[in-house]
C-alpha positions in Angstrom: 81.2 -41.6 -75.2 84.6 -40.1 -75.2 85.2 -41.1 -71.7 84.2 -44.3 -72.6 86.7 -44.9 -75.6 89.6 -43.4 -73.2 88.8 -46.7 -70.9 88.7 -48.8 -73.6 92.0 -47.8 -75.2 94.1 -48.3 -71.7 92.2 -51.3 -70.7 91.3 -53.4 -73.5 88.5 -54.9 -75.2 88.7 -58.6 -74.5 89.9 -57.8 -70.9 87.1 -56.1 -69.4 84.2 -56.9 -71.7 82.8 -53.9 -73.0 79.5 -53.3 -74.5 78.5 -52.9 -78.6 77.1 -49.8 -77.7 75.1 -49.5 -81.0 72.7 -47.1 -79.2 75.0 -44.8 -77.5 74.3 -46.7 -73.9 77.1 -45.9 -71.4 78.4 -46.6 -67.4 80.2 -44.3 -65.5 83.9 -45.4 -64.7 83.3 -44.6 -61.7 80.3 -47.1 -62.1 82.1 -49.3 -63.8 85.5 -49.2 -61.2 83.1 -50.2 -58.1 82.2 -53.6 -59.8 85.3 -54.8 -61.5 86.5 -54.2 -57.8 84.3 -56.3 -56.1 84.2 -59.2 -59.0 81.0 -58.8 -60.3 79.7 -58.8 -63.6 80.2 -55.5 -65.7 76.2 -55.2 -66.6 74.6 -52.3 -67.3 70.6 -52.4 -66.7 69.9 -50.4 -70.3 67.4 -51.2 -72.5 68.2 -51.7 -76.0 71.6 -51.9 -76.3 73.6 -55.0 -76.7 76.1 -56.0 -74.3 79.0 -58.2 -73.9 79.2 -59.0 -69.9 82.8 -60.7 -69.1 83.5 -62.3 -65.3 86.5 -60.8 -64.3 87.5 -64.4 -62.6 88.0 -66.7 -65.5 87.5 -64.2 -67.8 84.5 -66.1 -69.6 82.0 -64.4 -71.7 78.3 -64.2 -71.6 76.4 -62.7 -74.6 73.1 -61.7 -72.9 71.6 -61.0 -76.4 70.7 -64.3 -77.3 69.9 -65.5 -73.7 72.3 -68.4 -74.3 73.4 -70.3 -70.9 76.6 -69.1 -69.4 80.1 -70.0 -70.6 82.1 -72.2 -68.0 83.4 -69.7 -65.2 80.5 -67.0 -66.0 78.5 -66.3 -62.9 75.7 -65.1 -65.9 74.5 -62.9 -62.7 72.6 -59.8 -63.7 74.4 -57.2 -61.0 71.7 -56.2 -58.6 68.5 -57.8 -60.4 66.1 -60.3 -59.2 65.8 -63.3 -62.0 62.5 -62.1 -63.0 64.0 -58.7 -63.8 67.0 -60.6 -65.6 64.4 -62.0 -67.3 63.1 -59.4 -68.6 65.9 -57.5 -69.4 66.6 -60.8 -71.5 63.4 -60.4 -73.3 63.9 -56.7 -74.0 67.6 -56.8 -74.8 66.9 -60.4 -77.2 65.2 -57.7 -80.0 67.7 -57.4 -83.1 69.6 -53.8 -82.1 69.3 -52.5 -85.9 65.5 -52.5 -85.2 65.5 -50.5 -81.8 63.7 -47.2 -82.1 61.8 -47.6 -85.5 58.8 -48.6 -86.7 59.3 -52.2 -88.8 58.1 -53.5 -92.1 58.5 -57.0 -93.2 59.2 -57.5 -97.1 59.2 -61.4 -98.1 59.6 -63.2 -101.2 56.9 -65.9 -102.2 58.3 -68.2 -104.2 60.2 -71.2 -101.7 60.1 -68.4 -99.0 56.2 -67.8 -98.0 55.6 -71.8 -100.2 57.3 -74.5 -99.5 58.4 -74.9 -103.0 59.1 -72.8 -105.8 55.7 -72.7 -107.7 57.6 -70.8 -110.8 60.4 -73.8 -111.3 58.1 -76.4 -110.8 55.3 -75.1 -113.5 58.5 -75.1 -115.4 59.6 -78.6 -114.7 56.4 -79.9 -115.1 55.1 -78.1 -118.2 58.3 -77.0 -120.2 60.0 -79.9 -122.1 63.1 -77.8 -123.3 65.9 -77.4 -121.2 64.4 -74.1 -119.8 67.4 -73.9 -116.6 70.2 -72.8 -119.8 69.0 -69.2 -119.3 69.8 -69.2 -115.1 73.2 -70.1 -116.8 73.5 -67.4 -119.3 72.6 -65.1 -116.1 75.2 -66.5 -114.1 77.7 -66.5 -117.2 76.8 -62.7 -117.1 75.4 -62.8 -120.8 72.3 -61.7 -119.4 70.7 -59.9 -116.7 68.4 -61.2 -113.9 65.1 -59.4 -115.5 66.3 -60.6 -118.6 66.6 -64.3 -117.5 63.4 -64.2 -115.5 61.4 -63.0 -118.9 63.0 -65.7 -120.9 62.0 -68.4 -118.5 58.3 -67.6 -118.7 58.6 -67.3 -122.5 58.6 -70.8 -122.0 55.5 -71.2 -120.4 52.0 -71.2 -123.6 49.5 -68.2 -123.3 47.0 -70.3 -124.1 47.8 -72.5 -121.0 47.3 -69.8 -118.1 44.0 -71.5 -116.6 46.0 -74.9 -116.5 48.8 -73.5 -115.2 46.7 -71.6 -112.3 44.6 -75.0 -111.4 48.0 -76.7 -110.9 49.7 -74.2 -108.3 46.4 -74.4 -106.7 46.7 -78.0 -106.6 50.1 -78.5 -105.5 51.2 -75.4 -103.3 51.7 -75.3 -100.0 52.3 -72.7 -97.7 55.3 -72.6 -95.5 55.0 -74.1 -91.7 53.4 -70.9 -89.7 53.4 -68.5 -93.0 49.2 -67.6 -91.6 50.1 -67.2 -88.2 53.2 -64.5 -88.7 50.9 -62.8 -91.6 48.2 -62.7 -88.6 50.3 -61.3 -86.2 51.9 -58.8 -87.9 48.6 -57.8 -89.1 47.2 -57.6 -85.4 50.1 -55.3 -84.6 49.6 -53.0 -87.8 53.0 -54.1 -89.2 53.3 -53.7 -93.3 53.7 -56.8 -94.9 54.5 -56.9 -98.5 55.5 -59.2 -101.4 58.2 -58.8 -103.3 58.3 -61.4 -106.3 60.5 -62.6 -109.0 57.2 -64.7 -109.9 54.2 -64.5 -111.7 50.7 -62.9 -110.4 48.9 -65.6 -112.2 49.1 -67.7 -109.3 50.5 -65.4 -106.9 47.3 -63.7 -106.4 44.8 -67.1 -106.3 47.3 -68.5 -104.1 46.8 -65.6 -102.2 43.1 -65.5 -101.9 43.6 -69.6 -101.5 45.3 -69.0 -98.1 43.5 -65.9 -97.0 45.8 -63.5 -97.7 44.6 -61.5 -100.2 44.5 -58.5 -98.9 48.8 -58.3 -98.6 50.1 -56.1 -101.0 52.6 -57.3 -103.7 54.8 -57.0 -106.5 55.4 -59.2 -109.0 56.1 -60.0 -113.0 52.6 -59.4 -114.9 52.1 -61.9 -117.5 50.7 -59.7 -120.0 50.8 -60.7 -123.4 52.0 -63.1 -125.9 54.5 -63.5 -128.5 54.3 -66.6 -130.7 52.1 -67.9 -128.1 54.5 -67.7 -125.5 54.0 -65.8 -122.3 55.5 -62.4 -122.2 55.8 -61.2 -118.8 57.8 -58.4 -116.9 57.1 -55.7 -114.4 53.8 -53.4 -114.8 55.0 -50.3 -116.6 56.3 -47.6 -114.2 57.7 -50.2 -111.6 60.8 -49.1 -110.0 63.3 -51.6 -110.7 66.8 -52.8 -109.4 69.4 -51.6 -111.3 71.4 -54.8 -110.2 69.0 -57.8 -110.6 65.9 -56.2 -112.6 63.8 -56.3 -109.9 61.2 -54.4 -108.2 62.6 -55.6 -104.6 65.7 -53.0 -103.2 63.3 -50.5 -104.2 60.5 -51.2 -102.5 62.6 -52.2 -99.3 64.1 -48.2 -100.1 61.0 -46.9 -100.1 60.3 -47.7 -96.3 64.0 -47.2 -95.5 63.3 -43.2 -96.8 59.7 -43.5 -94.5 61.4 -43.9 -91.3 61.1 -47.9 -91.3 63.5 -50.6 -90.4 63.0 -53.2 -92.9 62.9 -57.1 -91.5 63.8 -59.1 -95.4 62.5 -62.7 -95.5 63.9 -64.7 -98.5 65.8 -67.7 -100.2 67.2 -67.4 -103.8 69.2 -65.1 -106.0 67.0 -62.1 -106.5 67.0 -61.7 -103.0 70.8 -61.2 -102.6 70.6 -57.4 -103.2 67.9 -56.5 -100.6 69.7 -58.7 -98.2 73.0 -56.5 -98.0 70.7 -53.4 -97.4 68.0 -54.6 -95.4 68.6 -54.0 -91.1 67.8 -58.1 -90.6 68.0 -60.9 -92.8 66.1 -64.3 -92.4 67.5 -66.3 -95.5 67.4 -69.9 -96.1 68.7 -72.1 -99.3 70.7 -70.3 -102.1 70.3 -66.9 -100.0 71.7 -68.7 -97.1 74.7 -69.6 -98.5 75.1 -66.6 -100.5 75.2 -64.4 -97.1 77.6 -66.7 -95.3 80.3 -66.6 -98.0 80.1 -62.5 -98.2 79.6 -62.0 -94.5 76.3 -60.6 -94.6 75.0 -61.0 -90.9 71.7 -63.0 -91.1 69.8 -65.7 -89.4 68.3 -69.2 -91.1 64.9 -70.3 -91.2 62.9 -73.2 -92.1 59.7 -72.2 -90.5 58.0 -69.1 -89.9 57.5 -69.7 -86.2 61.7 -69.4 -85.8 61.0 -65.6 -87.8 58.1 -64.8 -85.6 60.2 -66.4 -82.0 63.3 -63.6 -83.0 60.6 -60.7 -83.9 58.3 -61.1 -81.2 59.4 -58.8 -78.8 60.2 -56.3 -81.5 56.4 -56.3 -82.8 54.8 -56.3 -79.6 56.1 -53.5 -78.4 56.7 -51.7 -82.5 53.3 -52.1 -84.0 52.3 -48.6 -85.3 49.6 -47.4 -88.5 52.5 -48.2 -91.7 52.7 -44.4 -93.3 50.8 -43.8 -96.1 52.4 -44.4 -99.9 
């Protein structure tokens, strides 16, 4: 590697194309000197590394990565590789390079992430006749905290009222286009899949068993309780929590970080914005979306889970391991 920053100092990034060599992949400059000479592509043949390959006659660029088509004066030639071999490499080298190497664990949120619509807002909307949304505002204000605005939200929400409450999200909820088939996936390759909710389990866990997923560990606000005949709810006793939002989700996606894991974070509103910065891929859609893109946290939208399952496939077929025991 020192050899390697020696070239790039007297020759330049941009000019020769080097390689984001996030897994300490190298080529000899002697390698390195034969091929710039005779005009072909600088391409090494390692796997799991991503590379930045740069014809030396228009100087175009060609990200191999993404398997996108070649810019305009890139030969897009793998160096010595027949197309089903470049094809191949393109398979192997399309895996996110922050997963490379480690076992992966997938931690998504349920509400508008695994459903199509946020079950909690729209028990609220339907049920709640005060203008529940003025404690979001007090959060964002900074009055209050996250866990704080979450428990006052669902203090709007009757005790008496659960069973109601439960026969409506079962009415109305729908899963997210190809939320069964990633779940069964990931659970043919032994990949941990867990929950991590802002939500309520009084219709996470029927919704669960509604969709045949009931056996995919979660976390989520218990409601436990009443006050007035309101709903009290908040984390079971002895939850970690964020220290940031109040939640139970940077810790569990610590947890697996400490176990060896790289974590793969699925989600779409504000309690996911602290697992996103420390999570080693980020599929975010909505509010979480935007939220990444104006603080430059690398991440890739979603609608469906097919486009999660099209980026992770290669990465699960070839990751899928026993998850470590708790």
């Amino acid at each position: 590697m020192r050899r390697l920053a020696r070239f790039q100092g007297q020759e330049g990034r941009e000019k020769i194309g080097l390689f984001s060599y996030e897994h300490g992949a190298s080529l000899s400059l002697k390698e390195r000197d034969r091929r710039e000479r005779s005009g072909k592509p600088l391409t090494p043949s390692i796997e799991g590394c991503r590379l930045l390959t740069i014809s030396r006659r228009r100087g175009a660029t060609y990200r191999a990565p993404t398997a996108r088509r070649p810019y305009r004066g890139c030969s897009g030639v793998w160096y010595g590789r027949s197309s089903y071999a470049q094809r191949k490499d393109r398979e192997r080298l399309s895996v996110p390079s922050p997963l490379a190497g480690k076992p992966l664990a997938v931690l998504l949120d349920f509400d508008g992430t695994l459903t199509v619509r946020d079950v909690a807002e729209r028990l609220l909307d339907t049920f709640v006749t005060e203008d529940w949304r003025k404690e979001s505002e007090a959060w964002r204000a900074g009055v209050i905290s996250f866990r704080e605005c979450l428990r006052r939200e669902y203090a709007h929400l009757q005790d008496a009222k659960q069973a109601e409450y439960v026969r409506y999200a079962l009415e109305t909820t729908e899963l997210r286009l190809g939320a069964q088939e990633f779940v069964t996936f990931c659970r043919e390759k032994r990949i941990p899949v867990e929950i991590v909710s802002g939500g309520l389990d009084l219709y996470i866990t029927p919704l669960l068993e509604k969709f045949g997923m009931d056996g995919i560990p979660f976390v989520a606000m218990r409601a436990d309780g009443a006050v007035d005949g309101h709903l009290m709810a908040d984390y079971p006793v002895g939850t970690p929590v964020c220290d940031a939002t109040g939640c139970s989700k940077c810790p569990r996606l610590l947890d697996y970080r400490r176990r060896g894991f790289a974590v793969a974070y699925i989600g779409d509103g504000n309690s996911d914005q602290c697992p996103a910065r420390r999570a080693d891929i980020v599929f975010a859609r909505d509010s979480l979306a935007r939220h990444c893109a104006g603080e430059g946290i690398p991440f890739r939208p979603f609608e469906t889970f097919g486009e999660v399952l099209a980026v992770l496939r290669p990465y699960l077929e070839q990751a899928g391991r026993p998850p470590a025991r708790r």
